[in-house]
Phi, psi and omega in degrees: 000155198261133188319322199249004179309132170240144180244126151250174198216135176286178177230151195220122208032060186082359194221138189268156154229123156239163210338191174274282203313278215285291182304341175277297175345281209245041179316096099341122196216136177336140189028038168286159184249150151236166203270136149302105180224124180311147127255193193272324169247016181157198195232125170258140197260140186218148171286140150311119159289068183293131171276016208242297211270009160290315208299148178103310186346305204240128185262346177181134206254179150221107190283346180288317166289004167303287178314323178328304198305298166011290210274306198298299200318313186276356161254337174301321178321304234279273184356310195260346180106342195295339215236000000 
């Protein structure tokens, strides 16, 4: 099924289940947490983003060129007025 596909779904003692096709997409995995968010027409499902499932991600920086960059980045803002 398709990204823009609508699915609907009951809902049964307070608890949504969603589809297999859909947990697979966006692997979803049993007592996983996801964020609820009002919006103006309905609630939007969004994954939790855990900063715990980040650690490891960049096996290694160089923080002196990181800053470098930083430093370039944040005066061209200046430069344009953006900062």
């Amino acid at each position: 099924m398709s990204a823009n596909a609508t699915t609907q779904i009951k809902i049964s003692k307070g608890q949504i289940t969603l589809p297999e096709y859909l947990r697979e997409q966006y692997e979803m995995h049993e007592g996983e947490s996801i964020l609820l968010i009002p919006v103006e027409n309905g609630i939007m499902v969004k994954r939790r983003c855990d900063m715990k499932s980040l650690r490891g991600s960049i096996k290694e920086i160089d923080v002196g060129k990181a800053s470098k960059y930083i430093r370039k980045l944040r005066s061209e803002l200046r430069i344009k007025g953006d900062l």
